[in-house]
N, C-alpha and C positions, 0 to 999 in steps of 0.2 A: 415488480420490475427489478432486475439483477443489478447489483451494486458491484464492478467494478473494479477494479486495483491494478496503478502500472507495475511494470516489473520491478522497479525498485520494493515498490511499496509490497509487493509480491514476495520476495525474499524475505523481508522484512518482518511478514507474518506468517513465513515459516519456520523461523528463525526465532517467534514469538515463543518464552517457557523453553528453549530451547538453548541453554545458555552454551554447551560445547558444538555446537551447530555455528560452524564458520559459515561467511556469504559464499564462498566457494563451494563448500558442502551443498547447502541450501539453494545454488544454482542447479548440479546435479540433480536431485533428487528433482528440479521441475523440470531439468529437461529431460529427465527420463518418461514423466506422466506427459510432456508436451507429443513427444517419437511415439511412444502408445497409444494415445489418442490418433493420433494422423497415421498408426496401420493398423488401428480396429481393434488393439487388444485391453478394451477399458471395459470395467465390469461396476457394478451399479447401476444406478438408474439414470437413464439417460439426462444430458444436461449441458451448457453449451460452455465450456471450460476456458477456452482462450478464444478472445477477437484480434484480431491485426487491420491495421489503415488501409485503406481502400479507397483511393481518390476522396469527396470530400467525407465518407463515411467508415464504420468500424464493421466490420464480415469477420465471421466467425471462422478461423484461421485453419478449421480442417474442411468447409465448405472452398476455403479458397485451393487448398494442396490438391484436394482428389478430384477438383474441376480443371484443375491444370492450368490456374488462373496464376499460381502462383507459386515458381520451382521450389522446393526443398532447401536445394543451396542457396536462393537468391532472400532466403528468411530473415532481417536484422531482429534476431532476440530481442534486441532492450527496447521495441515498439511491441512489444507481444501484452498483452492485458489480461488479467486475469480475472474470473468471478470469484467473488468474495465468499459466498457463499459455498463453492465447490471447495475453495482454499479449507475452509472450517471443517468442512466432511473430511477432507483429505489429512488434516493435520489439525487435528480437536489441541486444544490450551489443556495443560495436565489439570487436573483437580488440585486445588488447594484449600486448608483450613474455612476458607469465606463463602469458596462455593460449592463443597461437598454436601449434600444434603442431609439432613439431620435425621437422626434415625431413630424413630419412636421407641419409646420403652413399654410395653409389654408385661402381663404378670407373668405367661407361663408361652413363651415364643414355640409356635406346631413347626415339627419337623414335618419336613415333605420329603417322601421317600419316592426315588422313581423320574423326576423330576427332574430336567437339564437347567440349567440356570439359561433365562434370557440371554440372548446376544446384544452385546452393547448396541445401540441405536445411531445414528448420525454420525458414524464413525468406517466410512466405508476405506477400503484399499489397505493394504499390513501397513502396521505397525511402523513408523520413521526407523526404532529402535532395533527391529527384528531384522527390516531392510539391512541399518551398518556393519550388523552383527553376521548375517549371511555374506556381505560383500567383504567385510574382512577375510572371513573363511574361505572364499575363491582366490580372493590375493594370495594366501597363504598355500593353498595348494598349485595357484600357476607357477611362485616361488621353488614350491618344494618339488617342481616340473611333475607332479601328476597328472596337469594336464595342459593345453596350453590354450589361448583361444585365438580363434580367426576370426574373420570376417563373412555374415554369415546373410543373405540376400532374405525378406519376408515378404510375400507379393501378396497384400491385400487390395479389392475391388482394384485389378487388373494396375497397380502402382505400387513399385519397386522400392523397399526399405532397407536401409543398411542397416545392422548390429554385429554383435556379437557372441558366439557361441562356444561352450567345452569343449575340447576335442582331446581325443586319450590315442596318439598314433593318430591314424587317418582317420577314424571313426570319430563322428561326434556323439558325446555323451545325451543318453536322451533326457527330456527332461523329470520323466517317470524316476529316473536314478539317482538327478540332483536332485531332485524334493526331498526324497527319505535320504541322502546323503544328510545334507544341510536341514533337515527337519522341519522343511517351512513349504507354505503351498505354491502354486503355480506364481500369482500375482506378483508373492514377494519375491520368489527366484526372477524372475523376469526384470522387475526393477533392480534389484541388485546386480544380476548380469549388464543391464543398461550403465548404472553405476562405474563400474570394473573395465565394461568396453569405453566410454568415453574418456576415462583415464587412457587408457590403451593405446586409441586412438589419437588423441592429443601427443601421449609424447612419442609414435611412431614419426610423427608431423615434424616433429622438433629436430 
């Protein structure tokens, strides 16, 4: 059975090992994975990420958006709940001296030639770290006006998403460009863009 966590508590355990991670940072970065989720761009293995209140029960909060049960704008974030479990995948606790596992000694350790090292396990979506590091770099070149961003519509199962996208002049930059620009893959460009536009967004507001 899925264990749970409000929003507070949510941040909370993002922010977990995370000591330069402000609760402001650590909002962004869920409500980027929250806007992905509700227009279909989540990769993994399926799993039910956020619930929201529903008269006297808890609905899982992208069954209620793409049913039309419940607008977009009419969302109060700080009733949004999170699985505990999706949190861990999504933002693993660093390794530290207590929980690194101990590494046998050997007389004469075999080289394996040919051989890709494993992919870490339980550790799905980039990196927190890669994320800030990509999103600084977009700051930095919307800054140095290489490029600027708009506001950019993504219609997944027939429901209309607001973001944000590059644009160099009229053209928007694709995203084939910014991957090897920023050297990071699809996922992490995506969240970082999510990042950059809700700054964006916020102080166009203002």
């Amino acid at each position: 059975m899925a264990c749970w966590r409000s929003f507070d508590q949510s941040l909370t355990r993002i922010r977990q090992g995370r000591p330069d991670v402000t609760k402001e940072l650590a909002w962004r970065e869920l409500h980027v994975e929250i806007v992905n989720a509700l227009a279909g761009m989540c990769e993994g293995a399926p799993i039910d990420k956020f619930r929201y209140p529903w008269g006297n029960q808890k609905i899982d909060l992208v069954v209620l958006i793409r049913n039309g049960w419940l607008p977009f704008e009419n969302i109060r974030w700080q009733d949004i709940e999170c699985n505990l479990e999706w949190l861990e995948r999504r933002w693993p606790l660093p390794e530290t001296a207590g929980t690194r596992p101990k590494k046998r000694r050997s007389a004469r350790p075999k080289k394996r030639r040919g051989i890709r090292p494993e992919e870490r396990r339980g550790t799905r979506g980039p990196a927190p770290e890669k994320t800030d590091l990509v999103a600084n770099r977009i700051r930095g070149d919307i800054q140095a006006e290489c490029f600027t961003m708009r506001e950019w519509h993504i219609k997944r199962e027939g429901r209309l998403f607001k973001g944000g996208r590059l644009f160099k002049n009229s053209r928007r930059v694709p995203q084939k460009e910014l991957t090897k620009r920023y050297d990071c893959g699809k996922s992490t460009l995506l969240n970082a863009l999510g990042i950059v536009w809700s700054e964006f967004s916020r102080n166009s507001d203002q």
